[in-house]
C-alpha positions as CSV (number, residue, x, y, z in Angstrom):
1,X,124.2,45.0,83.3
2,X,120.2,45.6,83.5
3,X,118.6,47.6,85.5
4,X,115.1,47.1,87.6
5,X,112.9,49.6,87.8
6,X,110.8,47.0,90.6
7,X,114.0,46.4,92.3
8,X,115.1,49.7,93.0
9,X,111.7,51.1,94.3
10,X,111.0,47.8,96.1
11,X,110.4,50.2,99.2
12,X,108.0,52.5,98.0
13,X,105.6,50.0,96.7
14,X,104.6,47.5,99.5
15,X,104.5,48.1,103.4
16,X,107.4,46.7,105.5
17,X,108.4,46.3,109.0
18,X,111.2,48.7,110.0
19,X,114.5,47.4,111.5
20,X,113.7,47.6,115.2
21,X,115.1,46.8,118.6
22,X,112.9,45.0,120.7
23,X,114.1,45.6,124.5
24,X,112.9,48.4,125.4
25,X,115.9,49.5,127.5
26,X,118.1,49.6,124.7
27,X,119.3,52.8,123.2
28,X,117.8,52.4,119.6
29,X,114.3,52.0,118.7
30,X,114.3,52.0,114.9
31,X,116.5,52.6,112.1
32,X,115.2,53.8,109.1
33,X,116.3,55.7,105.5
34,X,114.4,57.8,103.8
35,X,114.8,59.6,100.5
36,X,116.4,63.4,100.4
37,X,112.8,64.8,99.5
38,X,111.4,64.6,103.3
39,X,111.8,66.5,106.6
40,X,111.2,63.9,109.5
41,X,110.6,65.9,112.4
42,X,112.1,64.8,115.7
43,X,108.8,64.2,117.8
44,X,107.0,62.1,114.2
45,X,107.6,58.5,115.5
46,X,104.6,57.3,113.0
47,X,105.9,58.7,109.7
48,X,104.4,56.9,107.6
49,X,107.5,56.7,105.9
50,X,109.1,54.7,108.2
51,X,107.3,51.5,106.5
52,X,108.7,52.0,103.5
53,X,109.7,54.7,100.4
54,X,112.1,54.8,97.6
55,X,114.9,55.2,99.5
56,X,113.9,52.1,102.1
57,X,112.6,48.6,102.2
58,X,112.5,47.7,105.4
59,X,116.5,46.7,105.9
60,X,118.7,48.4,103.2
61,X,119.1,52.3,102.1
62,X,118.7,52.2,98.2
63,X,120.0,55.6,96.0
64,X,120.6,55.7,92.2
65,X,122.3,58.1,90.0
66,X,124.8,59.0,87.3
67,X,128.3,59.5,87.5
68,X,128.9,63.1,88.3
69,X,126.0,63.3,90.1
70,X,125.7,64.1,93.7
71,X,122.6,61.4,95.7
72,X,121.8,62.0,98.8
73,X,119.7,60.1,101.6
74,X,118.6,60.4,104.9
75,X,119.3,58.0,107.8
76,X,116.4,58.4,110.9
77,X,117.4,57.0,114.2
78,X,114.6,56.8,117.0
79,X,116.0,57.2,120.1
80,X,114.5,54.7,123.0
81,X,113.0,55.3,126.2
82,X,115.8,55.8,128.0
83,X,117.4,58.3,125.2
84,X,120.8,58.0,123.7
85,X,123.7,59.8,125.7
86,X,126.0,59.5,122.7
87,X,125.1,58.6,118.8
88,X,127.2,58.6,116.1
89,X,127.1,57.3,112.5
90,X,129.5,56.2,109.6
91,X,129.6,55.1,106.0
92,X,133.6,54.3,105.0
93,X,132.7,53.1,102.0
94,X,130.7,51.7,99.1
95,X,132.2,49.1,96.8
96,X,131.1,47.8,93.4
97,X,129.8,44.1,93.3
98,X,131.8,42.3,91.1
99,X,134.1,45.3,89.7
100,X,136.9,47.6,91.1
101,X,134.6,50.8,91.6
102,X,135.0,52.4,94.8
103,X,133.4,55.5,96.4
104,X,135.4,56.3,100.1
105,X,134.1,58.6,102.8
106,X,136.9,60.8,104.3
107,X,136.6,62.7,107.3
108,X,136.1,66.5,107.2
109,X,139.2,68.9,106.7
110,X,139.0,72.6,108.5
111,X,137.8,74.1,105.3
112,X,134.7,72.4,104.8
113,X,134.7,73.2,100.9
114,X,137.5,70.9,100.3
115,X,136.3,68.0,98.3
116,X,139.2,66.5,97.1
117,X,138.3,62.2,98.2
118,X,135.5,63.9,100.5
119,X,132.8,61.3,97.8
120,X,130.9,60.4,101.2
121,X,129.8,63.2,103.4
122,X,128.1,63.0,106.5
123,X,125.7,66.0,108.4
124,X,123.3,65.7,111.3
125,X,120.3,67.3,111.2
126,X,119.1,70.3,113.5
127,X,115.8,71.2,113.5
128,X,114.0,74.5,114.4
129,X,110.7,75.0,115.7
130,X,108.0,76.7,113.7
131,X,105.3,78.0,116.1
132,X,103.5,80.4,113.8
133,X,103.3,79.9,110.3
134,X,104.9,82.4,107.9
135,X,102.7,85.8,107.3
136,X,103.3,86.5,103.4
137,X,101.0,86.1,100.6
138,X,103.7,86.2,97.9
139,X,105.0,83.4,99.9
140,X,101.8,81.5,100.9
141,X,98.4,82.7,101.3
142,X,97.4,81.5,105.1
143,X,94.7,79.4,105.8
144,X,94.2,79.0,101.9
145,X,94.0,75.5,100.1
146,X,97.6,76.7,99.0
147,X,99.4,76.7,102.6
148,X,101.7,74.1,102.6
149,X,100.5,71.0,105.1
150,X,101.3,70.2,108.8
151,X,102.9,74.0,108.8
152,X,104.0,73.7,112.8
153,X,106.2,71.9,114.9
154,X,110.3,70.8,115.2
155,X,111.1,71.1,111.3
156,X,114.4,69.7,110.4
157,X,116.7,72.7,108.4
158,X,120.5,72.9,109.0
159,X,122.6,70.0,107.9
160,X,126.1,70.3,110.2
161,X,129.0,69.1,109.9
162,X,130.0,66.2,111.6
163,X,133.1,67.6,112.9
164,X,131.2,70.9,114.3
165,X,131.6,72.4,118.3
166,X,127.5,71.9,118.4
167,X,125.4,69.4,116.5
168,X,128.7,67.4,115.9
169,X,129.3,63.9,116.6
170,X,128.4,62.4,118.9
171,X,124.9,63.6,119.6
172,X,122.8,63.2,123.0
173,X,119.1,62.1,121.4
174,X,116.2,62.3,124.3
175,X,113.9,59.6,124.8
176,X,111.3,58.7,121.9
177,X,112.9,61.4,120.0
178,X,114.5,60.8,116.1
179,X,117.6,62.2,115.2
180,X,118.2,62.1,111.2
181,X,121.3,62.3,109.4
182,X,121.9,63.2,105.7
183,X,124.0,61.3,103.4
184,X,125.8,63.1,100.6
185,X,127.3,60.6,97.8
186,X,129.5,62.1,94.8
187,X,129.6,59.5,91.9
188,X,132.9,60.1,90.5
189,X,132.8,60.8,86.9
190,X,134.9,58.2,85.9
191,X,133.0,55.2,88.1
192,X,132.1,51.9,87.2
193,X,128.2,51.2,86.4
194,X,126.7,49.0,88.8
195,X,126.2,47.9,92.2
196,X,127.4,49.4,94.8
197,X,127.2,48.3,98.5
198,X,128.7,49.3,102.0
199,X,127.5,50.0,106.1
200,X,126.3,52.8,107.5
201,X,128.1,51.9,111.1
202,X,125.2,53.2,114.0
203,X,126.9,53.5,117.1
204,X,124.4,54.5,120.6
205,X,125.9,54.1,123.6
206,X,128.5,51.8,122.5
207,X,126.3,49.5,121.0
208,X,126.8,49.0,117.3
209,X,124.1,48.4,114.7
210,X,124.8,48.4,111.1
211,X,122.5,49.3,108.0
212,X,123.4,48.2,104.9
213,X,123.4,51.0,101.7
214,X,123.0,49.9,98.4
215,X,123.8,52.3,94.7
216,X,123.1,51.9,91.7
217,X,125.3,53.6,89.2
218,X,123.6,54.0,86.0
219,X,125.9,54.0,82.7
220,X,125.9,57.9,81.9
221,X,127.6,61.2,83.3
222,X,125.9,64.3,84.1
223,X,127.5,66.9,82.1
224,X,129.7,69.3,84.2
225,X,127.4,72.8,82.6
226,X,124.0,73.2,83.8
227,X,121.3,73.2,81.5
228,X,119.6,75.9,83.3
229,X,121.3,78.9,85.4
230,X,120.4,79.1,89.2
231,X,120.9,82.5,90.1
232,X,121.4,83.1,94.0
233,X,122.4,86.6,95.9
234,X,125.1,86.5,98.1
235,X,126.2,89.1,100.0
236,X,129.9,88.8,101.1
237,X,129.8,91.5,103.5
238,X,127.0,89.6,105.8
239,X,130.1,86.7,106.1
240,X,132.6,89.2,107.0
241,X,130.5,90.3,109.8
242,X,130.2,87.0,110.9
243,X,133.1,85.7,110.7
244,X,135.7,88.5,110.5
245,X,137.5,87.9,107.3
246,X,136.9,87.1,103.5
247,X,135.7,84.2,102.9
248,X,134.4,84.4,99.2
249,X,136.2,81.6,97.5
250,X,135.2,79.2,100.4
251,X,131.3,79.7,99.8
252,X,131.5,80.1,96.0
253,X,132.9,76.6,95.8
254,X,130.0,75.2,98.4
255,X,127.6,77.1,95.9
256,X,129.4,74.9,93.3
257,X,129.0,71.6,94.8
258,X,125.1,72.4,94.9
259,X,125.1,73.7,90.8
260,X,124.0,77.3,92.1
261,X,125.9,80.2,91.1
262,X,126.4,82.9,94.1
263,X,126.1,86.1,92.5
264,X,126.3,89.8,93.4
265,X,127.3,93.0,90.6
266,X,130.8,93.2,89.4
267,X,132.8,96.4,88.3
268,X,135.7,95.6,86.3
269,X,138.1,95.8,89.3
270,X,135.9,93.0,91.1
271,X,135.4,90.8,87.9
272,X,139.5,90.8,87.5
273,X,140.2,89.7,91.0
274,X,137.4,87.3,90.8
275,X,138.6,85.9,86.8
276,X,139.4,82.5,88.2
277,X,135.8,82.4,89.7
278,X,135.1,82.4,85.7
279,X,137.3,80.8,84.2
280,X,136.8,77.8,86.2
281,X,140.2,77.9,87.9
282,X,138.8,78.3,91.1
283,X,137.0,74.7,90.9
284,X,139.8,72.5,90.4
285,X,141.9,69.7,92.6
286,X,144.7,72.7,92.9
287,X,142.2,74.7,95.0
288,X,141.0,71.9,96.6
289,X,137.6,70.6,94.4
290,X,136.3,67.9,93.3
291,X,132.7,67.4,92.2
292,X,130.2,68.7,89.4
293,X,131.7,71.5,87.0
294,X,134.8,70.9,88.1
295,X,137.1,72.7,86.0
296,X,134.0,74.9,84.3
297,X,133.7,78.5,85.6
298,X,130.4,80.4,86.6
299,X,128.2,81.9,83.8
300,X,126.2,84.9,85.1
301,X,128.2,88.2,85.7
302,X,125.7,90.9,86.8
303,X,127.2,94.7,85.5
304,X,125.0,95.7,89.3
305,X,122.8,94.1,91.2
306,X,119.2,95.2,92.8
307,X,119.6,98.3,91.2
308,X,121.8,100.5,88.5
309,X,124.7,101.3,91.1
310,X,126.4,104.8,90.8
311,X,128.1,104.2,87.2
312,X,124.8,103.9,86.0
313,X,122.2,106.1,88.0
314,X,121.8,108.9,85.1
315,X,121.7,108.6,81.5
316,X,124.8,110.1,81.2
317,X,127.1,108.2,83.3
318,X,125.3,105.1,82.1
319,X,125.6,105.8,78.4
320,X,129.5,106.1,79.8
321,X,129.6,103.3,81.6
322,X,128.1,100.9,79.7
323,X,130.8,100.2,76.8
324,X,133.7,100.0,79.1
325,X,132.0,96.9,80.7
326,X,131.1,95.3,77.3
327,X,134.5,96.1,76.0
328,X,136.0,94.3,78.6
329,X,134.0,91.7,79.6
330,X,134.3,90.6,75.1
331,X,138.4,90.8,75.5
332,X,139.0,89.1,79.1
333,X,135.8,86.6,79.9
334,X,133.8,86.6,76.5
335,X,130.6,84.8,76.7
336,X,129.7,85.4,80.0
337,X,125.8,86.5,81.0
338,X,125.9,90.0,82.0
339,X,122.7,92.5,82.5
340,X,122.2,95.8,84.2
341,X,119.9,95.8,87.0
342,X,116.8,98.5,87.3
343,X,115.3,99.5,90.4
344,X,114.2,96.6,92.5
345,X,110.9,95.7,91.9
346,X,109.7,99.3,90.6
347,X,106.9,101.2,91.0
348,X,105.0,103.0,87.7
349,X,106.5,106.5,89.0
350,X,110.2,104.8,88.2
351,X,109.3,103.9,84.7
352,X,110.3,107.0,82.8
353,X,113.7,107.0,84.7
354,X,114.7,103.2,83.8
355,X,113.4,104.0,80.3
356,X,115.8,106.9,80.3
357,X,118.8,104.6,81.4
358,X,117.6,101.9,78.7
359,X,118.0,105.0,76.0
360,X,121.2,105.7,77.5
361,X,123.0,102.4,77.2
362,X,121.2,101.1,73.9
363,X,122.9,104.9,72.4
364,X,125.8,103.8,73.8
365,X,125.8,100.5,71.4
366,X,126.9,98.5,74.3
367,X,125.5,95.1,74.5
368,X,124.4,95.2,78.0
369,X,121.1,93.7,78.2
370,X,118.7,95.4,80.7
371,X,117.2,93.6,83.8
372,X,114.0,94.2,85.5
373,X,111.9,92.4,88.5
374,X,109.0,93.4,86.9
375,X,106.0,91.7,85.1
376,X,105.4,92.1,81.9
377,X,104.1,95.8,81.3
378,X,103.9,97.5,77.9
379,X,104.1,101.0,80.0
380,X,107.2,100.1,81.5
381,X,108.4,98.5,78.2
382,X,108.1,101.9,75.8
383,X,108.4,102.0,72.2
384,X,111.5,101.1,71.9
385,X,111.0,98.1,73.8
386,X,113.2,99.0,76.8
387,X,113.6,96.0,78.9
388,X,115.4,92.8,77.7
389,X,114.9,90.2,80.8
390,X,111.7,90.3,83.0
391,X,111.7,88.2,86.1
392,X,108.4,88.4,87.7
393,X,106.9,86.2,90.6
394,X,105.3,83.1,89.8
395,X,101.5,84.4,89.7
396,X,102.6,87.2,87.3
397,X,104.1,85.2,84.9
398,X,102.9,85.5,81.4
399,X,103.7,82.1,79.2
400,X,101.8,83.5,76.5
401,X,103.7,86.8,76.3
402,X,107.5,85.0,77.5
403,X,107.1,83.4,74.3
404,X,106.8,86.3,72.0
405,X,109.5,88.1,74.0
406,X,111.7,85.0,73.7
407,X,110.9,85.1,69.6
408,X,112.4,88.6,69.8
409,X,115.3,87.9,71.4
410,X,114.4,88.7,74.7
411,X,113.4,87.0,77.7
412,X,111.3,86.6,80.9
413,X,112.5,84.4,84.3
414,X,110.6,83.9,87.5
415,X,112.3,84.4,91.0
416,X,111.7,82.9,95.0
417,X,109.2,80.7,95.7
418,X,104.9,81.0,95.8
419,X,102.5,78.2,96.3
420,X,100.4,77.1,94.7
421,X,102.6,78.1,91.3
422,X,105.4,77.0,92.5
423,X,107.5,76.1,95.0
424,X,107.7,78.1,98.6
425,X,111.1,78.5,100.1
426,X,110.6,78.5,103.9
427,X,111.1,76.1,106.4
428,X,107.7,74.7,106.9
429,X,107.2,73.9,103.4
430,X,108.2,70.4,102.0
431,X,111.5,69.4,101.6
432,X,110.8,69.1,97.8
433,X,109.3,72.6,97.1
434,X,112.4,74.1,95.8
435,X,113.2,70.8,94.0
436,X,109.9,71.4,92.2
437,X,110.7,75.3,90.9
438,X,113.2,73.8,88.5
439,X,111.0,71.3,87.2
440,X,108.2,74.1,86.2
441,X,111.3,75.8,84.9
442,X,112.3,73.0,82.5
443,X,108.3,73.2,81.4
444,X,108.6,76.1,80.3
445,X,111.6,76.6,79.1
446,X,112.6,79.3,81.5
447,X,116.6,79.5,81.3
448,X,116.9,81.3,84.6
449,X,115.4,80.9,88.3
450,X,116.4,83.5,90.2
451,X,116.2,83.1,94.4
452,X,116.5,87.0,96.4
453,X,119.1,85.7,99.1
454,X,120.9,82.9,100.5
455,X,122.5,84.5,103.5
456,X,120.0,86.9,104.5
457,X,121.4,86.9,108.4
458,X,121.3,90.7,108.7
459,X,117.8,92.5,108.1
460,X,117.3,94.8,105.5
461,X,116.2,98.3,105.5
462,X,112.8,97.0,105.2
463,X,112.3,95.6,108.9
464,X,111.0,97.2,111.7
465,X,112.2,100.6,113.9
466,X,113.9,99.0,116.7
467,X,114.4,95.6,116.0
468,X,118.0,94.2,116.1
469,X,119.3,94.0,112.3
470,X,122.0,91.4,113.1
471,X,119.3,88.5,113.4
472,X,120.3,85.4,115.4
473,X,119.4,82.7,112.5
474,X,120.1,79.5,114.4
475,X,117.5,80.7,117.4
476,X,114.7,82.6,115.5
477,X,113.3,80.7,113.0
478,X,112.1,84.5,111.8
479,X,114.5,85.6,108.8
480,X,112.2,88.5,106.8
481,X,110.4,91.0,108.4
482,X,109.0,94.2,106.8
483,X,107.5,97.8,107.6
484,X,103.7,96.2,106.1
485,X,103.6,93.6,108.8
486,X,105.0,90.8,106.1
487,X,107.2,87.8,108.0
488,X,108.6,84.5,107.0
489,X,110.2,81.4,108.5
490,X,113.9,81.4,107.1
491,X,113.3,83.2,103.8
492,X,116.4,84.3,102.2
493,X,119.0,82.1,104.2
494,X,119.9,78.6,102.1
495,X,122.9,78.6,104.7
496,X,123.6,79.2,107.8
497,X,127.0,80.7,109.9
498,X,129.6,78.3,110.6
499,X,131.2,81.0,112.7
500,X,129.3,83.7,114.6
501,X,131.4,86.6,116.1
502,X,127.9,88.6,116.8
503,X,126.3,85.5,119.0
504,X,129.4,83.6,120.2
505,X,127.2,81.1,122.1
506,X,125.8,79.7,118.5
507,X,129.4,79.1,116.8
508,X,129.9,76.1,115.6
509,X,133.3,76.5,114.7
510,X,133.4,75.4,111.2
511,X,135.5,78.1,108.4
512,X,132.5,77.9,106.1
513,X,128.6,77.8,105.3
514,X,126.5,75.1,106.9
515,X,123.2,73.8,104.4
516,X,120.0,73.4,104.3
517,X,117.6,70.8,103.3
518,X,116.3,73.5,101.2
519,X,119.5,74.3,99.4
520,X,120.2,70.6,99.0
521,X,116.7,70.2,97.4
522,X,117.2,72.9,94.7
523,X,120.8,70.7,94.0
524,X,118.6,67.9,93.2
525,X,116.0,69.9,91.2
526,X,119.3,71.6,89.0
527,X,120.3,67.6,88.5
528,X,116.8,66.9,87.5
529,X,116.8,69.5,85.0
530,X,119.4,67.5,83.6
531,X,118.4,64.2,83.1
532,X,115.0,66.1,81.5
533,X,117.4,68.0,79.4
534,X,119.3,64.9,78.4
535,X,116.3,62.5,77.7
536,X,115.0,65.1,75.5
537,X,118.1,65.7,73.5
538,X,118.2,61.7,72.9
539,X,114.8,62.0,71.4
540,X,113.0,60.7,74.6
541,X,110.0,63.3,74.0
542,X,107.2,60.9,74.8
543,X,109.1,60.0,78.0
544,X,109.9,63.6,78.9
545,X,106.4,64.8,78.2
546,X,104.5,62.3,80.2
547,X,107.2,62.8,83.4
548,X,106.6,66.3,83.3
549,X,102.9,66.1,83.3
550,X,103.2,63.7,86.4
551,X,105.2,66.2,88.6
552,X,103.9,69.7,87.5
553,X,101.0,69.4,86.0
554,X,100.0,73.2,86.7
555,X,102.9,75.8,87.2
556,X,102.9,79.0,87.2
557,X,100.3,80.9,85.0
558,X,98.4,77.0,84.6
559,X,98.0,77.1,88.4
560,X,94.5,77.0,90.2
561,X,94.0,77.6,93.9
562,X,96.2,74.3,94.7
563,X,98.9,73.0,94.7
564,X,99.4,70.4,92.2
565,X,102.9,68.7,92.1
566,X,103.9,66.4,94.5
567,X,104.9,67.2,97.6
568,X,106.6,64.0,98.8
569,X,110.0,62.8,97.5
570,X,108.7,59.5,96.3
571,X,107.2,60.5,92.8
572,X,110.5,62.6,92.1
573,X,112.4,59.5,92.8
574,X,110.0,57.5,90.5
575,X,110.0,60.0,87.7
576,X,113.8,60.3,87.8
577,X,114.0,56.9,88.2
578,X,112.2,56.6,84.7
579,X,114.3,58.7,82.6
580,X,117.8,57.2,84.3
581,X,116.6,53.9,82.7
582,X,115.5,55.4,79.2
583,X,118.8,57.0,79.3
584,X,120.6,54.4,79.7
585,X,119.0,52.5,77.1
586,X,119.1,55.2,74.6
């Protein structure tokens, strides 16, 4: 079978009339898809979109992608005048033209991280108002060319459930008001290439309109290991809180679906009741998943996390500590990515105490690599060369020196989000923002993006005297504040509460994590990291190069006071589309 490259971006290259409903009392006002790198907001009834982009020409939803790869699109329905009282939406199923292949929807089970058939998943999408942009300059630099554009209004976030108490099915929409819905589509590993085609069913008011979904499956798997490691802190006691009971394996295998690893520090009694988490066990059909990695455990296994812990606070105990971990971690899950984390983000009077623990464990003659979130600094470093990994933010990052570091056998990774050298990761910034981190990761051949939190619902020491720590995350948009004034729009919280014990009103009364456009958009920049990984390793240099150019240009250290990759989904989709064709032909 051939594949078109002019077929399958038909809709981003020519204006075309959306599907419509002309009497004006009717529910519906338009249907219309758009691809997964967009947040249509619920009063933008002229998105420009709406005439066409990858994902839409006018009358069909079109997607592409490799087996073992999870697509996703969005579905935008614009209520009427009247408004809809009740809207639902379905896609059973997608069948290959001319072949047995079959991908089947099936509706949700209580456990929301059970994946088993679950190849078609449905969410609504819930927006939250941004009235004041976010007031950080490691995040964005207000009212610079950086900020991110149109930073106000009803910006779509939470993807829910369809089966959830609120934002379920079926939604009340109110007049001249759209109401998007995210489709997620797992391409089984072992499906046919081709065609694929099926209905989204549209159901407003008891009228039924259909939309027809077209996929192309393109003749090569996504390998089940990541080619890069996205590291993401999770803090299990936050879900306790929340929902009163242990839910760790549920939201490790969500953080699976999306190619992230959830990570926290491990002692040896944690990292032996959590072996199956590592040994892949834990991501299999007898535990109830099926998806990418399935089968393949997690690869980073912090010794502590945002900071040396109590084993490790003074030389002595650390020079202790340090070979029991090594010793274990070689005999019960050898080859595993371990490090000991220094002082968070430390000052210049901390440097002679995490040199001090560096002397400790390298006497030791444990190898148990140390860890700082620190630029590059040759103070900090010593002599003996004390620090093995640097993360830094993105405007501190040194390509120059991360390239004599990684010639010693050392390393240095970048961590959250800053325009304009990388992506920002708060609501009001676009959709593909996190999608575009892993990109200037694969340019430079960082092996490790690093985000602070994912479930930051409870505020650290750093916020304010008086303010309530337990933050309500699906009313205030707020989600960092700190002692200097510093506040951002949903910073640190990739997922929100599908329970809620502490604001019973906002329980939605699913046993799991709800996600975000965000989180969905670093999934597709961890699958894009692949197919640059792939087209490289089939000697697709030219291909890879030129691709990478196109999107970012000017990362990190290159950056100038813009941004300079793309901040629509369109040229992803065209730049991924390019290498899924090479691929294939290679």
């Amino acid at each position: 079978m051939t594949f078109s490259r002019r077929s399958l971006l038909a809709g981003s290259l020519s204006a075309v009339v959306p599907l419509t409903v002309k009497p004006a009392a009717e529910p519906l006002a338009a249907l219309w898809a758009v691809n997964d790198g967009e947040k249509v907001e619920a009063d933008d009834l002229a998105n420009p979109n709406k005439q066409g982009n990858s994902a839409w020409d006018g009358r069909t939803a079109r997607v592409f992608g490799a087996r073992n790869e999870v697509v996703a699109f969005q579905l935008v329905a614009e209520a009427g005048a009247a408004g809809i009282g009740a809207l639902s939406v379905r896609l059973p199923v997608l069948r290959q033209v001319g072949g047995p292949g079959v991908i089947r929807y099936a509706p949700p089970a209580a456990d929301p991280t059970y994946t088993i058939g679950r190849q078609i998943q449905v969410f609504s999408e819930r927006c939250m108002s941004i009235r004041e942009k976010s007031n950080a300059d490691w995040i964005y630099l207000r009212d610079s060319p950086a900020e991110p554009p149109d930073v106000l209004g009803n910006k779509p976030v939470q993807l829910v459930p369809e089966n959830a108490a609120q934002g379920g099915f079926p939604l009340a929409v109110p007049a001249a008001t759209n109401q998007a819905f995210w489709f997620d589509i797992y391409i089984p590993r072992r499906a046919p290439a081709g065609i694929y085609r099926g209905q989204i069913e549209v159901e407003a008011d008891r009228q039924l309109r259909v939309v027809p979904v077209e996929l192309t499956v393109f003749p090569f798997t996504l390998p089940d290991q990541n080619s890069i490691n996205a590291m993401f802190y999770y803090e299990g006691s936050q879900v306790e809180l929340r929902y009163g009971r242990n839910l760790d394996p549920v939201f490790h295998r969500f953080a699976h679906r999306h190619r992230v690893e959830f990570v926290d520090g491990y002692d040896i009694a944690k990292a032996t009741a959590a072996r199956s988490r590592f040994t892949g066990t834990d991501f299999t059909r007898a535990n109830g998943y099926e998806g990418p990695g399935e089968g393949v455990g997690n690869n980073l296994l912090p010794r502590t996390f945002y900071g040396p812990g109590p084993d490790f606070d003074t030389p002595e105990k650390a020079q202790a500590s340090a070979p029991l971990w090594t010793d274990w971690l070689a005999q019960n899950l050898p080859g595993k990515q371990t490090f000991l984390y220094m002082p968070d983000e430390p000052g210049a009077e901390e440097f002679e105490y995490i040199r001090s623990l560096s002397a400790a464990v390298r006497a030791s003659g444990a190898p148990l690599p140390i860890f700082t979130t620190h630029a590059y600094d040759a103070v900090l470093d010593g002599p003996d060369k004390a620090i093995d990994i640097w993360a830094t933010v993105a405007d501190l990052y040194d390509g120059a020196v991360a390239k004599v570091l990684r010639a010693e056998g050392r390393d240095m990774w970048f961590y959250n989000g800053q325009r304009p050298n990388i992506g920002s990761v708060v609501i009001e910034s676009p959709a593909t923002d996190p999608r575009a981190n892993l990109w200037a990761a694969f340019k430079h051949d960082v092996p490790t993006y690093f985000y602070w939190h994912t479930n930051h619902w409870r505020h650290n020491r750093q916020v304010l005297p008086g303010r309530e720590r337990n933050q309500n995350v699906w009313v205030d948009p707020v989600t960092f504040h700190n002692r200097r004034g510093w506040w951002a729009n949903g910073d640190g919280v990739l997922m929100y509460p599908g329970e809620d014990r502490i604001y019973p009103d906002q329980d939605r009364g699913i046993a799991g994590p709800i996600s975000t456009i965000q989180l969905a958009n670093f999934r597709r920049g961890i699958q894009d990291h692949l197919y640059l990984t792939m087209a490289r390793e089939r000697g697709l240099d030219l291909l890879v190069d030129h691709v990478v150019e196109q999107i970012v240009p000017a990362v990190l250290d290159e950056a100038g006071p813009r941004v300079l990759f793309p901040q629509q989904g369109n040229a992803y989709e065209q730049a991924r589309l390019k290498l899924a064709l090479a691929i294939s032909a290679s």
